[in-house]
Biotite code that builds the C-alpha atoms (Angstrom):
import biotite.structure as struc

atoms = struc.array([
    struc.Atom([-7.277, 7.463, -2.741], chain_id="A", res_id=1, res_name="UNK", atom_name="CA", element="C"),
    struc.Atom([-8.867, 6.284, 0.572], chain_id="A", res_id=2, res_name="UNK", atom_name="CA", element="C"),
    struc.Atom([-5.224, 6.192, 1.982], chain_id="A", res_id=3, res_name="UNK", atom_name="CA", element="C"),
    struc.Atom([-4.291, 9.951, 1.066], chain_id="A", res_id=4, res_name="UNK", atom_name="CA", element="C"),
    struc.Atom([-8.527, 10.423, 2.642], chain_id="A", res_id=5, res_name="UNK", atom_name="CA", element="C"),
    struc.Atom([-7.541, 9.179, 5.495], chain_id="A", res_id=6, res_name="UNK", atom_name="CA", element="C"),
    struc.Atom([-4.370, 11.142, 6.268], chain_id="A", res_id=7, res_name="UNK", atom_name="CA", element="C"),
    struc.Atom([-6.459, 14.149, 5.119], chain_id="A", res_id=8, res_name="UNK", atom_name="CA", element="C"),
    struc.Atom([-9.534, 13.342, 7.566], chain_id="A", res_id=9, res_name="UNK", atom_name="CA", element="C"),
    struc.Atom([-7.616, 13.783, 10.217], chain_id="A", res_id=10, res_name="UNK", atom_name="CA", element="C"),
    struc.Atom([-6.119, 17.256, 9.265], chain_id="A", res_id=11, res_name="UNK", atom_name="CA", element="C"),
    struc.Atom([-9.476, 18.320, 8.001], chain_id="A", res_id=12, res_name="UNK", atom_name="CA", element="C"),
    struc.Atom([-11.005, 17.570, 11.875], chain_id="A", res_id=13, res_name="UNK", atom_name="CA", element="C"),
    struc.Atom([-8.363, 19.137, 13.382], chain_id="A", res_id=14, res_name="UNK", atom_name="CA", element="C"),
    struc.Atom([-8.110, 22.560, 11.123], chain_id="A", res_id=15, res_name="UNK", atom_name="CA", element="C"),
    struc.Atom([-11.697, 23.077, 10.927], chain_id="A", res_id=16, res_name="UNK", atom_name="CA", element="C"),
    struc.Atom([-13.660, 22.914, 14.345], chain_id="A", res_id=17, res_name="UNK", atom_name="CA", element="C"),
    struc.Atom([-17.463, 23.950, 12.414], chain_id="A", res_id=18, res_name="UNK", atom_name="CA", element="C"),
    struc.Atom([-17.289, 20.937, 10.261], chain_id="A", res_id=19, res_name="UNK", atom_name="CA", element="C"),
    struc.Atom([-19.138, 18.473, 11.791], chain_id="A", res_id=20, res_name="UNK", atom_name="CA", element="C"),
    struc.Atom([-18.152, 14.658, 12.442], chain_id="A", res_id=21, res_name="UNK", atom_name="CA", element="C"),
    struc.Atom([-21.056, 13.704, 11.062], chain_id="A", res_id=22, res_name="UNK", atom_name="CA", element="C"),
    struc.Atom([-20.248, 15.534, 7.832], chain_id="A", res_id=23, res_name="UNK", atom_name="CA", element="C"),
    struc.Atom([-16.777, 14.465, 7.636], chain_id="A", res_id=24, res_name="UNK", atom_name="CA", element="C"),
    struc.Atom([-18.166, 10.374, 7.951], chain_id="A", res_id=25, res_name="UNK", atom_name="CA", element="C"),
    struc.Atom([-20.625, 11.074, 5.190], chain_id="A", res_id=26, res_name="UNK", atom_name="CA", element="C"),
    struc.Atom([-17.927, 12.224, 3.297], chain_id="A", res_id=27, res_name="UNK", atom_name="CA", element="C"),
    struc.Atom([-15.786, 9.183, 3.789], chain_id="A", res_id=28, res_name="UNK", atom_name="CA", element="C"),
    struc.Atom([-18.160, 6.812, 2.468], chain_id="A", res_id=29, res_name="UNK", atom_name="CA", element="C"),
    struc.Atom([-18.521, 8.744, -0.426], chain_id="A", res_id=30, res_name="UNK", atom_name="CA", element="C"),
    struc.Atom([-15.061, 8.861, -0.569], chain_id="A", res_id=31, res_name="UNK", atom_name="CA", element="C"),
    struc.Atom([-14.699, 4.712, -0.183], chain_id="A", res_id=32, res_name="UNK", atom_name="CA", element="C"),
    struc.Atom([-17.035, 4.182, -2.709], chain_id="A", res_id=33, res_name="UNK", atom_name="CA", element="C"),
    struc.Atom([-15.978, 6.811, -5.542], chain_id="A", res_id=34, res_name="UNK", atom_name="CA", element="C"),
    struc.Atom([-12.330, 5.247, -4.884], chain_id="A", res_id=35, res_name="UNK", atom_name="CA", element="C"),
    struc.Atom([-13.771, 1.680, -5.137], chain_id="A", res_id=36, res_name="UNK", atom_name="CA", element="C"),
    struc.Atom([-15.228, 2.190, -8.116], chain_id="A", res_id=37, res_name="UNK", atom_name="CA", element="C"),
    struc.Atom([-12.356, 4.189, -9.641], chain_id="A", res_id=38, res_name="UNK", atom_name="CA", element="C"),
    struc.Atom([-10.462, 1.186, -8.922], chain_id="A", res_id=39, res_name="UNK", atom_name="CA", element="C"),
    struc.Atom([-12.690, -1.470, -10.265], chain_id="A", res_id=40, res_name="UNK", atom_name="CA", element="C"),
    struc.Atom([-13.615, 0.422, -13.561], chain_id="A", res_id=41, res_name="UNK", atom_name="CA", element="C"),
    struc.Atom([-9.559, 0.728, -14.290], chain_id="A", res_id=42, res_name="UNK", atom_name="CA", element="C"),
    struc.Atom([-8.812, -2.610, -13.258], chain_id="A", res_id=43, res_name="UNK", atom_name="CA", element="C"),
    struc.Atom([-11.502, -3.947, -15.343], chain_id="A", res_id=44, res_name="UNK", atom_name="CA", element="C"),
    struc.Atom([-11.206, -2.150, -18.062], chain_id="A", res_id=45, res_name="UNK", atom_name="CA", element="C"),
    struc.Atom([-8.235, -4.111, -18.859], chain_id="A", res_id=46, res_name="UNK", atom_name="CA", element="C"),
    struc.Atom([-10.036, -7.493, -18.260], chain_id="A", res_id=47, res_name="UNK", atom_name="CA", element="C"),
    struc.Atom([-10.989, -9.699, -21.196], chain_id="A", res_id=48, res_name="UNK", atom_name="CA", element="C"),
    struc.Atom([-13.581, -11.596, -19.588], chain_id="A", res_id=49, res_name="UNK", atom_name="CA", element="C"),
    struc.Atom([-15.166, -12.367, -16.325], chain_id="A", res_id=50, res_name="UNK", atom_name="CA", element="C"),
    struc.Atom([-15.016, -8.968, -14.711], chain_id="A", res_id=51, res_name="UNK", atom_name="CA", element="C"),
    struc.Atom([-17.118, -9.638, -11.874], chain_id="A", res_id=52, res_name="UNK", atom_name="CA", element="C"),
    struc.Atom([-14.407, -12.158, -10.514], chain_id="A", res_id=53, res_name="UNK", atom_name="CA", element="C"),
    struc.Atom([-11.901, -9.245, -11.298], chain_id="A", res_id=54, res_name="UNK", atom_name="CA", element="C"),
    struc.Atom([-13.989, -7.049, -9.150], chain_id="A", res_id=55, res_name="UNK", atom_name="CA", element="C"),
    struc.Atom([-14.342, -9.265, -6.308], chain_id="A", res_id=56, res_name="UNK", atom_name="CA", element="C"),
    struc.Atom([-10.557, -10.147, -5.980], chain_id="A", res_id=57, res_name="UNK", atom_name="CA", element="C"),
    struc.Atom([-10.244, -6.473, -6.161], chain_id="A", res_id=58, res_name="UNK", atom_name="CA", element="C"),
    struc.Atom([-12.394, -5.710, -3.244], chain_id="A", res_id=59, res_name="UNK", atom_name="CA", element="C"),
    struc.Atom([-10.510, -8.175, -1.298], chain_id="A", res_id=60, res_name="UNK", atom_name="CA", element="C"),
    struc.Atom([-7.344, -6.407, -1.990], chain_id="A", res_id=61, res_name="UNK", atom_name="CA", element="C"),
    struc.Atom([-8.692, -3.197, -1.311], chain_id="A", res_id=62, res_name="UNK", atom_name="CA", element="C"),
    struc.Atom([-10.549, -3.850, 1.827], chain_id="A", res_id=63, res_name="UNK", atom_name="CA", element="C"),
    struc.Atom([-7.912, -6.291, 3.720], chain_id="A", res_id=64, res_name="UNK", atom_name="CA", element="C"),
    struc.Atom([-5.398, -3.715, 2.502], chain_id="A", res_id=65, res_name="UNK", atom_name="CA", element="C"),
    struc.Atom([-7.411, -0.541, 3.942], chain_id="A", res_id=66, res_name="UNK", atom_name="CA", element="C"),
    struc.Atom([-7.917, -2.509, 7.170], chain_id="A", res_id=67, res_name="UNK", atom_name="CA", element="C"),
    struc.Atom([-4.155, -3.001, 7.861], chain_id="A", res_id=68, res_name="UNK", atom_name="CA", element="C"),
    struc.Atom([-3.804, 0.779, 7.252], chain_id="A", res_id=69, res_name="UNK", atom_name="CA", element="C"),
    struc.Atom([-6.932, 0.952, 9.649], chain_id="A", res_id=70, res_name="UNK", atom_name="CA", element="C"),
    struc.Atom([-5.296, -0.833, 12.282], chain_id="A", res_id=71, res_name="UNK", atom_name="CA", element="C"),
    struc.Atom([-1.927, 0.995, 11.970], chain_id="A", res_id=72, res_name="UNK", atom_name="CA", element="C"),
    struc.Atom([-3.434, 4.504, 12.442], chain_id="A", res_id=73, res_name="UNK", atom_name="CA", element="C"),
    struc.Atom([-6.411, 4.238, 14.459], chain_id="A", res_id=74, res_name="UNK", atom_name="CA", element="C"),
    struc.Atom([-6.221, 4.688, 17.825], chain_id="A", res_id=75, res_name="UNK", atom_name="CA", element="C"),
    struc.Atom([-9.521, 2.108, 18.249], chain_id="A", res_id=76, res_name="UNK", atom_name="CA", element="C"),
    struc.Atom([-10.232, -0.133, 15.518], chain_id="A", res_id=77, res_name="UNK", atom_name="CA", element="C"),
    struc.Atom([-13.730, -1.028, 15.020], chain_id="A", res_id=78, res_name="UNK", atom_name="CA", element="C"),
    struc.Atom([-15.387, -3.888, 13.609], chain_id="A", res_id=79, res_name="UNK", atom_name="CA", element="C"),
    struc.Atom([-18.321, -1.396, 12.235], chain_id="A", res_id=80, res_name="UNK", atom_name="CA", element="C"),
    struc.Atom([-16.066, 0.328, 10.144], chain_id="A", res_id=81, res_name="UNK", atom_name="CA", element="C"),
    struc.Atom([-14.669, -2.652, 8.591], chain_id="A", res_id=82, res_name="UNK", atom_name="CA", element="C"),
    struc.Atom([-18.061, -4.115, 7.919], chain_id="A", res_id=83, res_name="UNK", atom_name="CA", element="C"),
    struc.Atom([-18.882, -0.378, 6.609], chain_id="A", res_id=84, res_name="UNK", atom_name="CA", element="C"),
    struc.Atom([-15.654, -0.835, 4.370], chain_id="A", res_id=85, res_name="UNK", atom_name="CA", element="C"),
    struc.Atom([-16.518, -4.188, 2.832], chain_id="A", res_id=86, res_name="UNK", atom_name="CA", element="C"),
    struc.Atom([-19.901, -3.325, 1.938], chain_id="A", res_id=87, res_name="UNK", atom_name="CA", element="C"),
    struc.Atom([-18.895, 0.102, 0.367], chain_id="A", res_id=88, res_name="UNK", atom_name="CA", element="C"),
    struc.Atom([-15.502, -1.772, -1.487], chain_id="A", res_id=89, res_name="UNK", atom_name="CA", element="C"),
    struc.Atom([-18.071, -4.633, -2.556], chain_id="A", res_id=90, res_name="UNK", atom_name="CA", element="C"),
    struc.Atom([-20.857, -1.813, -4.260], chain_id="A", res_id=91, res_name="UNK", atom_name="CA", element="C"),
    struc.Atom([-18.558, 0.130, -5.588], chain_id="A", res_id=92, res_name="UNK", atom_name="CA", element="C"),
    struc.Atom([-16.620, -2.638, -7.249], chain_id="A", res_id=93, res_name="UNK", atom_name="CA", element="C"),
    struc.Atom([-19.517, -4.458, -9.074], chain_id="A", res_id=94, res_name="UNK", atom_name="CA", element="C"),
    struc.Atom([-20.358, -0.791, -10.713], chain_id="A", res_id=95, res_name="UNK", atom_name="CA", element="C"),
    struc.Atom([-17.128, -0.225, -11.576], chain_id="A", res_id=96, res_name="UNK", atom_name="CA", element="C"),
    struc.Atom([-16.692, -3.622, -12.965], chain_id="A", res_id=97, res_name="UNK", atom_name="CA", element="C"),
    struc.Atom([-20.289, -3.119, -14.543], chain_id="A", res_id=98, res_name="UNK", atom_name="CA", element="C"),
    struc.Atom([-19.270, 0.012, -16.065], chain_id="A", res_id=99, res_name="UNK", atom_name="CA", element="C"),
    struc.Atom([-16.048, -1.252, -17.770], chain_id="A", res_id=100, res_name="UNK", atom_name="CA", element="C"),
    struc.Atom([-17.745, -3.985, -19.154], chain_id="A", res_id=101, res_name="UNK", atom_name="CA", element="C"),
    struc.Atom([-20.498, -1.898, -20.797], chain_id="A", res_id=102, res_name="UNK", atom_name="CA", element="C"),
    struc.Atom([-17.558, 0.249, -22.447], chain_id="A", res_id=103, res_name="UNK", atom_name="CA", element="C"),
    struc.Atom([-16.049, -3.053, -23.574], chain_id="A", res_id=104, res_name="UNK", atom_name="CA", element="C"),
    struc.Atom([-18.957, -3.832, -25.316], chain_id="A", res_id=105, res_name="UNK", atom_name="CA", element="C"),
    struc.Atom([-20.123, -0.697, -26.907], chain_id="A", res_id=106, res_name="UNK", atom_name="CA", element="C"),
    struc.Atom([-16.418, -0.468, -28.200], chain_id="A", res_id=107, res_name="UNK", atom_name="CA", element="C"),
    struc.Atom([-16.765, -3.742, -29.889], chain_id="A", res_id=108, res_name="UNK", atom_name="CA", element="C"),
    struc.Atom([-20.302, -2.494, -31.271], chain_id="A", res_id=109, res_name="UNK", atom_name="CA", element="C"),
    struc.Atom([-18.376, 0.431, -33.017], chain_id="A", res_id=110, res_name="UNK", atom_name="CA", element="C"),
])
């Protein structure tokens, strides 16, 4: 998801001029962390047991992997947005790994 966002920011800057930048960077980080947690939740839903490990090997996947793609396509890299990416990859993933373990256990409850 945050790959096909960012191929899609950059058409969505350049067909429509009234949408702010500002607007289209608050949008990404909900976008990092919706696709973080999406992520997590799956990944961790098919976990047995210590999900927030799961989760954090996750993150690491998903955040050195998003920063090679960052580096490919952006004209100037920055170290802000790669701190900005780690902390939204790190939320999101302890939710998502929260959430999937709260389904795991009402399911065994049932």
């Amino acid at each position: 998801m945050v790959w096909m966002w960012i191929i899609a920011l950059g058409y969505l800057a350049n067909l429509s001029p009234t949408l702010s930048p500002a607007i289209l960077a608050d949008l990404s980080y909900v976008m990092y962390l919706v696709a973080g947690g999406l992520a997590s939740y799956l990944v961790c839903k098919r976990a047995y047991s210590r999900h927030i490990v799961v989760a954090f090997r996750l993150v690491a996947i998903e955040w050195v992997f998003t920063v090679m793609l960052m580096l490919s396509m952006a004209a100037e890299p920055s170290i802000g947005m790669a701190v900005a990416l780690l902390i939204c990859f790190t939320m999101s993933g302890i939710a998502g790994a929260y959430l999937a373990l709260r389904s795991q256990l009402r399911r065994r409850q049932a």
